[in-house]
Every structure is written in C-alpha cells, then in structure tokens.
FIMI-353050 format. One record per residue (C-alpha): residue in three letters; x, y, z. Coordinates in steps of 0.02 Angstrom, whole numbers, plus 32768, in hexadecimal, padded with zeros to 4 digits. Layout:
N
atom residuo=ALA c1=X c2=Y c3=Z
...
END
This chain:
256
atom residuo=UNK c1=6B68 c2=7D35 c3=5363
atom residuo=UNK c1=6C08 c2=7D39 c3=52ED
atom residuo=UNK c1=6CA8 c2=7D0A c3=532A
atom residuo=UNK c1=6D5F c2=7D50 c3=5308
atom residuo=UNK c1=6DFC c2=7CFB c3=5335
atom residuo=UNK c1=6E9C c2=7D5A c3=52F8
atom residuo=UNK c1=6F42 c2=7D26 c3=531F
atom residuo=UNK c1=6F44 c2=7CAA c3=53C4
atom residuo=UNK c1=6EA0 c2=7CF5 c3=53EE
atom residuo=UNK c1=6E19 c2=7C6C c3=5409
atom residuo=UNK c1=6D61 c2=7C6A c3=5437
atom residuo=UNK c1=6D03 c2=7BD3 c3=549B
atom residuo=UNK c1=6C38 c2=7BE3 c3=54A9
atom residuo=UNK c1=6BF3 c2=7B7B c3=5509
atom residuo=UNK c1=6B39 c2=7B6C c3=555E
atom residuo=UNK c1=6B6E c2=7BB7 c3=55E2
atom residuo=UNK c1=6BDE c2=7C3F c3=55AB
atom residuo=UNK c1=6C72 c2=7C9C c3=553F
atom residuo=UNK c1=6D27 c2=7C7D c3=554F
atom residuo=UNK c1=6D77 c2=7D02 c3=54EF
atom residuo=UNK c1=6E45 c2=7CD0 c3=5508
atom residuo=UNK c1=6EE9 c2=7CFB c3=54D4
atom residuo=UNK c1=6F7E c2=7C7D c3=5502
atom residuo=UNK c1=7028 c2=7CD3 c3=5525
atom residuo=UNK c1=707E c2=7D06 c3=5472
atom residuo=UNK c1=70F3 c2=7D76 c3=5431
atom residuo=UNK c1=70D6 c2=7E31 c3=5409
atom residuo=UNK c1=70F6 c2=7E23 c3=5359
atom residuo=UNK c1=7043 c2=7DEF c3=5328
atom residuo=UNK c1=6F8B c2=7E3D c3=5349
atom residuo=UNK c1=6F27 c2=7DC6 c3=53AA
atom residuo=UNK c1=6E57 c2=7DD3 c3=53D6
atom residuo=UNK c1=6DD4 c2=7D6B c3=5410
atom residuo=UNK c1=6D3B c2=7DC6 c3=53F0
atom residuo=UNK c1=6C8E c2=7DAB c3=53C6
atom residuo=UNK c1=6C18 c2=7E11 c3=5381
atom residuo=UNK c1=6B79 c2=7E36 c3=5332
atom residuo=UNK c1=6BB5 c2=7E7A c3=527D
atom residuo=UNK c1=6C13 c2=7E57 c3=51FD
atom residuo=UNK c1=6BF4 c2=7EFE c3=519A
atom residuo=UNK c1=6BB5 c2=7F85 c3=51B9
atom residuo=UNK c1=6B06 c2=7F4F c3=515E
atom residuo=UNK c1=6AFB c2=7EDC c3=5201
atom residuo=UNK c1=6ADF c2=7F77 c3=527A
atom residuo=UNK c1=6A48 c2=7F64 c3=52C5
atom residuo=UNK c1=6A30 c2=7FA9 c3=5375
atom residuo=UNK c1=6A00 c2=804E c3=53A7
atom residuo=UNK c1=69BB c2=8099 c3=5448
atom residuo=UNK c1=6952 c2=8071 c3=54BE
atom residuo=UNK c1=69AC c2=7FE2 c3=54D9
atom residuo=UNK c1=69FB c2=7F7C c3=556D
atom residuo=UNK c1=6AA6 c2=7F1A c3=5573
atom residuo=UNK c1=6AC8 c2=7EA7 c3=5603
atom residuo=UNK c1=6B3C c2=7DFF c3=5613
atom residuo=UNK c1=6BA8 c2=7DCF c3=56A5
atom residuo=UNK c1=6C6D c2=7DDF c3=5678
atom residuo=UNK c1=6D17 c2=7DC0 c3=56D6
atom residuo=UNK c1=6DD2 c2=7DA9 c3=56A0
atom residuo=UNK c1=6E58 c2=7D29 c3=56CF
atom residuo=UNK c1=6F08 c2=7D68 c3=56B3
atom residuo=UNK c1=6F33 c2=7DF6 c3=566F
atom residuo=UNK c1=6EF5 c2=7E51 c3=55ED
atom residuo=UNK c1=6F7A c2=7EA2 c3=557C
atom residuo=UNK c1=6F2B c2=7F1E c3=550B
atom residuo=UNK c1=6E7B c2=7F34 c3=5506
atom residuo=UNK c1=6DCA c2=7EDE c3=5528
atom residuo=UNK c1=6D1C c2=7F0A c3=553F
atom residuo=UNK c1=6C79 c2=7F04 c3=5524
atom residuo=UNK c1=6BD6 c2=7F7E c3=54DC
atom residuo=UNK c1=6BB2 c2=7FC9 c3=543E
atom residuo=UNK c1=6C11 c2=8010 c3=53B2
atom residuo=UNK c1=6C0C c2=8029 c3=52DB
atom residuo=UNK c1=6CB8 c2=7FEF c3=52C3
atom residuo=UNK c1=6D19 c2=8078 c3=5275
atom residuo=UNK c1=6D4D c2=800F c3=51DE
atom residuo=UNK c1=6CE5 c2=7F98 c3=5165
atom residuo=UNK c1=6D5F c2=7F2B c3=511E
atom residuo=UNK c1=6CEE c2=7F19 c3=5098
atom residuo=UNK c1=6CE6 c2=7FD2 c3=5047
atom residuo=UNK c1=6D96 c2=800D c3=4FE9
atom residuo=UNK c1=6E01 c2=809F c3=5025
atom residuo=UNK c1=6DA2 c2=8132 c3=5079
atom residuo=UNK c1=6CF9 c2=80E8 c3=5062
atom residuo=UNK c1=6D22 c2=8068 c3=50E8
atom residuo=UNK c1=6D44 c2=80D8 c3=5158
atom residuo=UNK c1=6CDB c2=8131 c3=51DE
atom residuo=UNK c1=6CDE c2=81A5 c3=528C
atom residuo=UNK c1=6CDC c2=8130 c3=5319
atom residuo=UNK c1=6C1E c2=8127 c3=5395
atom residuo=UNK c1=6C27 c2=80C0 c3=5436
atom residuo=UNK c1=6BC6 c2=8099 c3=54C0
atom residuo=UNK c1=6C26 c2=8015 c3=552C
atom residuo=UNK c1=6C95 c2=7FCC c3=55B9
atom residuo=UNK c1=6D53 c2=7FE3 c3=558A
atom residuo=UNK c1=6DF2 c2=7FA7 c3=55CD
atom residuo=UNK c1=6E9C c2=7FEF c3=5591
atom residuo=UNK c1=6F4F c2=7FB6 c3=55D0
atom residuo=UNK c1=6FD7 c2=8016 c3=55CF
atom residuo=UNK c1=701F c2=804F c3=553F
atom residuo=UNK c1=6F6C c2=8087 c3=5509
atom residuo=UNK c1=6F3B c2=8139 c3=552A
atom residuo=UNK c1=6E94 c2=818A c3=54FC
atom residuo=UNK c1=6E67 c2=821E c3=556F
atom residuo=UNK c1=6DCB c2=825A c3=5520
atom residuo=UNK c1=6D82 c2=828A c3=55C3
atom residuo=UNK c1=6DDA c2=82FF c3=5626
atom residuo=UNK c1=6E10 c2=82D5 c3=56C9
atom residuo=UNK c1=6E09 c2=8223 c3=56A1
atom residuo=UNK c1=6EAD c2=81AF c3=5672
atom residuo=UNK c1=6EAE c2=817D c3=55C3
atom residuo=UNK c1=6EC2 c2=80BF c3=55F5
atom residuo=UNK c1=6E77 c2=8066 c3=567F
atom residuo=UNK c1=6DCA c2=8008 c3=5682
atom residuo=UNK c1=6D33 c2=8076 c3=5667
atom residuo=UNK c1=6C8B c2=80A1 c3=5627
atom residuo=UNK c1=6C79 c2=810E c3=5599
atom residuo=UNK c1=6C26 c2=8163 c3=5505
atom residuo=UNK c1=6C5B c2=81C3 c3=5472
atom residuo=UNK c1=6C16 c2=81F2 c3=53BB
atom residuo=UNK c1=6C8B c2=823F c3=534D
atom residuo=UNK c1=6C2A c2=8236 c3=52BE
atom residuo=UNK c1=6BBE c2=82D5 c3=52DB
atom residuo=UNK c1=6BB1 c2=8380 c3=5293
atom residuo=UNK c1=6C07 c2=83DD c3=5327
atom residuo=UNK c1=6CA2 c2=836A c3=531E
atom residuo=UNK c1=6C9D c2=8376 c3=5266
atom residuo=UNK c1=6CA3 c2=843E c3=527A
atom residuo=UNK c1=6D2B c2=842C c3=52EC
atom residuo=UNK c1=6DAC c2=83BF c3=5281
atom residuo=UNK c1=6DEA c2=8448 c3=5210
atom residuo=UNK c1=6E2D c2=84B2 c3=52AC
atom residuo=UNK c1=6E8B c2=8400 c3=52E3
atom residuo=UNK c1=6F2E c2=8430 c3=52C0
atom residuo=UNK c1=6F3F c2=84C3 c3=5320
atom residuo=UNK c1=6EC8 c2=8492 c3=53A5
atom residuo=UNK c1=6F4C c2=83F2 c3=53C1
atom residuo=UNK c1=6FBB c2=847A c3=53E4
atom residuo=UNK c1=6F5D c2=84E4 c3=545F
atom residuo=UNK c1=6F3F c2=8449 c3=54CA
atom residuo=UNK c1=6FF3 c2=8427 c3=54F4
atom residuo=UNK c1=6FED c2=84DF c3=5559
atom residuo=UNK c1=6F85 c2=8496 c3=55E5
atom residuo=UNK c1=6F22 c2=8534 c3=562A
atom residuo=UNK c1=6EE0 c2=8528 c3=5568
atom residuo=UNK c1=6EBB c2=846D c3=5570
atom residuo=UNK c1=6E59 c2=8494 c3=5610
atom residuo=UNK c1=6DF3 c2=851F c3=55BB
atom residuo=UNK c1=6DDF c2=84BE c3=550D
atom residuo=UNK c1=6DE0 c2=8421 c3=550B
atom residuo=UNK c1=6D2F c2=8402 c3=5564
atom residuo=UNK c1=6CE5 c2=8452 c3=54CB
atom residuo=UNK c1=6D3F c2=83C9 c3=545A
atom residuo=UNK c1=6D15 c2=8352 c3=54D0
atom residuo=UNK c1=6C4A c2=836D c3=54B3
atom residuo=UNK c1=6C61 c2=8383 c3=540F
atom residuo=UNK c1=6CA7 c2=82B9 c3=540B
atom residuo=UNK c1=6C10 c2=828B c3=547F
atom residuo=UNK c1=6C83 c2=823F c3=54F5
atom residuo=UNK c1=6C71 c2=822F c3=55AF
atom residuo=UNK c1=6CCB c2=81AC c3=5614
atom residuo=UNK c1=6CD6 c2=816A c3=56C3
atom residuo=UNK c1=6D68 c2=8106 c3=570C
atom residuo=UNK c1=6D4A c2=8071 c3=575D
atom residuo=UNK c1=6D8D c2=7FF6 c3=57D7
atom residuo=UNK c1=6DFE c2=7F74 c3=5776
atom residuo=UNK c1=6DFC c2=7EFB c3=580B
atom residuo=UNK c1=6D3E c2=7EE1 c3=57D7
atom residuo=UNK c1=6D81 c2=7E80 c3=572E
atom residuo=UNK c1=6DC1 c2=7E05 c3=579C
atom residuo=UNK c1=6D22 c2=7DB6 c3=57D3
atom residuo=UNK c1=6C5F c2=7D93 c3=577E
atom residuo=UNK c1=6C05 c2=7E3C c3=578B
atom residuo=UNK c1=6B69 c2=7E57 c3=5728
atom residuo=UNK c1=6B86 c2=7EF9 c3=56A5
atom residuo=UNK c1=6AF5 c2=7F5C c3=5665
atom residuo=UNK c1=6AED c2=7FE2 c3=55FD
atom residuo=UNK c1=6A32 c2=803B c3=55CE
atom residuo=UNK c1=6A58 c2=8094 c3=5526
atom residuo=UNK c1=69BF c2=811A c3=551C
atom residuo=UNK c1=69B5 c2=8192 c3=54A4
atom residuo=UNK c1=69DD c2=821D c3=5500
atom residuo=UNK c1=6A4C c2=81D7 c3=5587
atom residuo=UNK c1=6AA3 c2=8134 c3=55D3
atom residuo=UNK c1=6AC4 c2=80D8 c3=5672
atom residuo=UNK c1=6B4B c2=805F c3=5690
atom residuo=UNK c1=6B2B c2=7FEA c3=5730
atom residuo=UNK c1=6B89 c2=7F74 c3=577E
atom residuo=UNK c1=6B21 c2=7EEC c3=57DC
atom residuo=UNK c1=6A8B c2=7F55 c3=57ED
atom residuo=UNK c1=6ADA c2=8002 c3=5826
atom residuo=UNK c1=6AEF c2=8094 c3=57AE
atom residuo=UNK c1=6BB1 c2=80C2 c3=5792
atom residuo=UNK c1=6BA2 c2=814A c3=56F9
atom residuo=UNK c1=6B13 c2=81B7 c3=56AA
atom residuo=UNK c1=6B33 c2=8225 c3=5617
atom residuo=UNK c1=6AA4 c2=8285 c3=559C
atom residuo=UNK c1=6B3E c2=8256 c3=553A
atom residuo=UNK c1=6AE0 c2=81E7 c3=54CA
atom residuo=UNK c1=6B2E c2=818F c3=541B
atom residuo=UNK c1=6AC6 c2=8182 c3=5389
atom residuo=UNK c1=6AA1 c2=80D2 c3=5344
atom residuo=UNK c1=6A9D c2=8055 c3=52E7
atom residuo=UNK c1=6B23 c2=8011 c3=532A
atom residuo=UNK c1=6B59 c2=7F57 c3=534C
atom residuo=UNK c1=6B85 c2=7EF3 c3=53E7
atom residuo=UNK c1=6C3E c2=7EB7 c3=5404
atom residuo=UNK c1=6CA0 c2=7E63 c3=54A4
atom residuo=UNK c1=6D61 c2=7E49 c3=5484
atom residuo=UNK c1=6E13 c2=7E18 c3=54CF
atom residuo=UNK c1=6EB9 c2=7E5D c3=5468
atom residuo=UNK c1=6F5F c2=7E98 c3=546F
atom residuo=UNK c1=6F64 c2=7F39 c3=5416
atom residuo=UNK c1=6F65 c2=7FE1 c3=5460
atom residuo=UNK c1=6F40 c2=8092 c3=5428
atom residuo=UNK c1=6F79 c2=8147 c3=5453
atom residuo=UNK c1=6F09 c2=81E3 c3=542B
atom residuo=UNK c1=6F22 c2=828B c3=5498
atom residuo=UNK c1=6ECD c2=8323 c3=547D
atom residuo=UNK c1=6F77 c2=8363 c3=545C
atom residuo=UNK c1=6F93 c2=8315 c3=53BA
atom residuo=UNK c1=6FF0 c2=826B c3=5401
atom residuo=UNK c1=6FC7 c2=81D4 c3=5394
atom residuo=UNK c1=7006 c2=8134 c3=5396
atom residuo=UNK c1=6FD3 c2=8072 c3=5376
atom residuo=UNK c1=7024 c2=7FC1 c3=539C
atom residuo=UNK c1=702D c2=7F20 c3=53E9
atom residuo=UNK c1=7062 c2=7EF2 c3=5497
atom residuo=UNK c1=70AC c2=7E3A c3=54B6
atom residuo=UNK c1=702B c2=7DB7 c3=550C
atom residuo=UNK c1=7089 c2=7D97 c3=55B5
atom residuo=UNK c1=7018 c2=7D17 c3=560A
atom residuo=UNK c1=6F66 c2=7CDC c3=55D7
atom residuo=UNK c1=6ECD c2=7D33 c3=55CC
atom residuo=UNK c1=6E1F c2=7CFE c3=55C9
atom residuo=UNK c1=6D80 c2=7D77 c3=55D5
atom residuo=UNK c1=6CF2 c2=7CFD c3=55FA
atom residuo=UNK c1=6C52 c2=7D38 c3=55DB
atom residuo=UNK c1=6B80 c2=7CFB c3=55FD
atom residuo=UNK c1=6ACF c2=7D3E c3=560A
atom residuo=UNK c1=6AD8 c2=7DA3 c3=557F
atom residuo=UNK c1=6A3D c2=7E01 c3=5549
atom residuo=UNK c1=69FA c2=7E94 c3=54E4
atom residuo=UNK c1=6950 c2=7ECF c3=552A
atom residuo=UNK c1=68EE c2=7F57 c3=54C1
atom residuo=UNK c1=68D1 c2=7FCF c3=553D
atom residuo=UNK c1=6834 c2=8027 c3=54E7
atom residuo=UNK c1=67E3 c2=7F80 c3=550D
atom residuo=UNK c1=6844 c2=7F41 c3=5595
atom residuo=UNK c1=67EC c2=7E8F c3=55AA
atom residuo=UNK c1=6832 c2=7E65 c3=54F3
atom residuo=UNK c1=68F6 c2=7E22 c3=54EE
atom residuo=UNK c1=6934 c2=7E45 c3=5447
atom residuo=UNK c1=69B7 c2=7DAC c3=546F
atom residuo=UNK c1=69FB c2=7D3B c3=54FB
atom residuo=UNK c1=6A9C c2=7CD4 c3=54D2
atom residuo=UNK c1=6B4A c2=7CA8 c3=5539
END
C-alpha cells in the first residue's frame, strides 16, 4: 500500500489500523492523507467481481473531501500534457463539504456523504461531449434539465445514493461488491444502493482526507479550490480486504 502525505496531511499504519489526519492549517495550501494502491496508471489492477470491505469512522470535521473505493485517477503525473490525462471511472464511498458540488444524479445534492458510480470514459459520453456547450445551456431552463439530463446522466454511468453523515461518526463496516454488471454498497451487513450501473476496470484502490473542493453542474458551473482546515481530522480505518468474488474463498489482500 503506497502512502501520500501533501501539505499537513499525515498517515499512521499501525497493526491495528489507518489514521489518515489533517491538523488545523490555513487555506492557502492543499493538504491529503491518502493511501493507495498505484502510483501510475500501469499499477491498475482490479477489475470485477470483486469485494471491498474495511471498517471506517471520522473524528472532527472533515473539510473537503474523503472516501474510500475504486477509481483510475484522472491524471498520471507521469505522462506530459494531454497524454496524462483521462475521463474519470469510480466505484466508491464519497464525502464532499460544502463548497463542493457534483450533482450527477438527479435528485440528489451534489455534496453530502454517499455511494456512487460513474464512467465517463465510454462511447455514449464520448458522443455526447461535442453537443456540451449548448446542452450546458438547456439545463439551466429546468423543465429541460428534467427531460435531459437523465440521458447525460447514463451516458456518465453515474448513479448515487445519499447517505446518513451521522454514520461517519462511529466504526461501521463498508462493503461494496463490484460485479460486472452491477454493485451493492452495504453498510454493516444491510444493502443501502444497487445500480446495473457498473464501471469498467482496471482501476486502483484509494482511501483519503483533504481540503479541496470541486464544483461541476450539468449547467456548465465549474470551479476548484481549497477550503481552510478549521479543527482536526482523522479518518481511521481497519479490516481491509479485497475478496475475488468469482472465487469467493480466495482474499486477494488483507491489511489495516
């Protein structure tokens, strides 16, 4: 497992567990505690069937956003210009503080702690991206966004469910069984979200604390930062596993 501390960020493994923390610091900086399974994108290894589960909670407050799952990491720091750079696939449990809003589902809030999925790198999204500009346009009407946006919204892959944020205050156990043609999230045995709304792999594991935030609307509003650290933050994290679920006696790994 690879470790990333950026700014005040700081990681602590243990036997027992995964302290993921951020101390209280200014805005001006970007700070994460994260760790991961890849470095590149070469290091993408898991694909469906597969199973996540690992017990998680939060002391303080966390000021931008954290999670756990599986993603690809839309840039590879190791590729120049454009080549680095790739649509975003997730399957995953996400937490974004206001400022950050992402409302790729409709009906959902774009910030909040959730479950979710989405693949952007497909052919019907790619179909869809010359049309943006005007589409960004029809959405702010909102009989149109109503009508049009669940079309964009399958053609991203993405289908969340809100969850309740009070449950990041204590140990639950998180599991999420990433099948080829669908995935369940459940919390401490019982099933919160199915979707058929399945990402493609490879993709690599990743659990993180930060301060940044992010804004993307169907109706064209983008926007990035950093949020000051108020008060300290510390996801804590244990029992991790991967279990191949096409054999489901093997675990791929167990770790803290």
């Amino acid at each position: 497992m690879r470790t990333t501390e950026q700014g005040s960020g700081r990681v602590a493994i243990t036997a027992d567990s995964t302290r993921l923390y951020l101390p209280a610091a200014a805005k001006h900086a970007y700070h994460n505690a994260q760790i991961a399974t890849y470095t590149t994108r070469k290091d993408f290894h898991y694909t469906p069937p597969l199973r996540l589960s690992l017990r998680a909670h939060v002391e303080g407050h966390i000021p931008g956003t954290a999670g756990f799952g599986f993603w690809n990491h839309p840039y590879d720091p190791t590729m120049r210009g454009p080549l680095g750079l790739r649509l975003p696939r997730a399957v995953w449990f996400f937490f974004g503080a206001p400022p950050n809003d992402m409302p790729l589902a409709m009906d959902v809030p774009g910030h909040g702690w959730k479950c979710a999925t989405f693949d952007a790198a497909n052919p019907r999204f790619a179909a869809l991206l010359p049309l943006a500009p005007i589409g960004f346009l029809l959405m702010r009407v909102p009989a149109l966004y109503r009508r049009l946006w669940p079309v964009g919204q399958a053609a991203i892959g993405v289908s969340e469910h809100l969850l309740d944020p009070t449950l990041l205050q204590s140990p639950h156990t998180y599991t999420l069984d990433w099948l080829p043609d669908r995935v369940t999230f459940t919390i401490d045995g019982e099933i919160v979200h199915e979707t058929g709304r399945s990402p493609r792999g490879p993709l690599g594991f990743v659990a993180w604390v930060d301060n940044q935030y992010a804004i993307v609307t169907p109706q064209g509003r983008f926007g990035f930062g950093v949020v000051e650290v108020q008060q300290p933050t510390t996801l804590t994290l244990s029992d991790i596993r991967f279990d191949d679920l096409s054999v489901p006696w093997l675990s791929l790994f167990t770790g803290t």
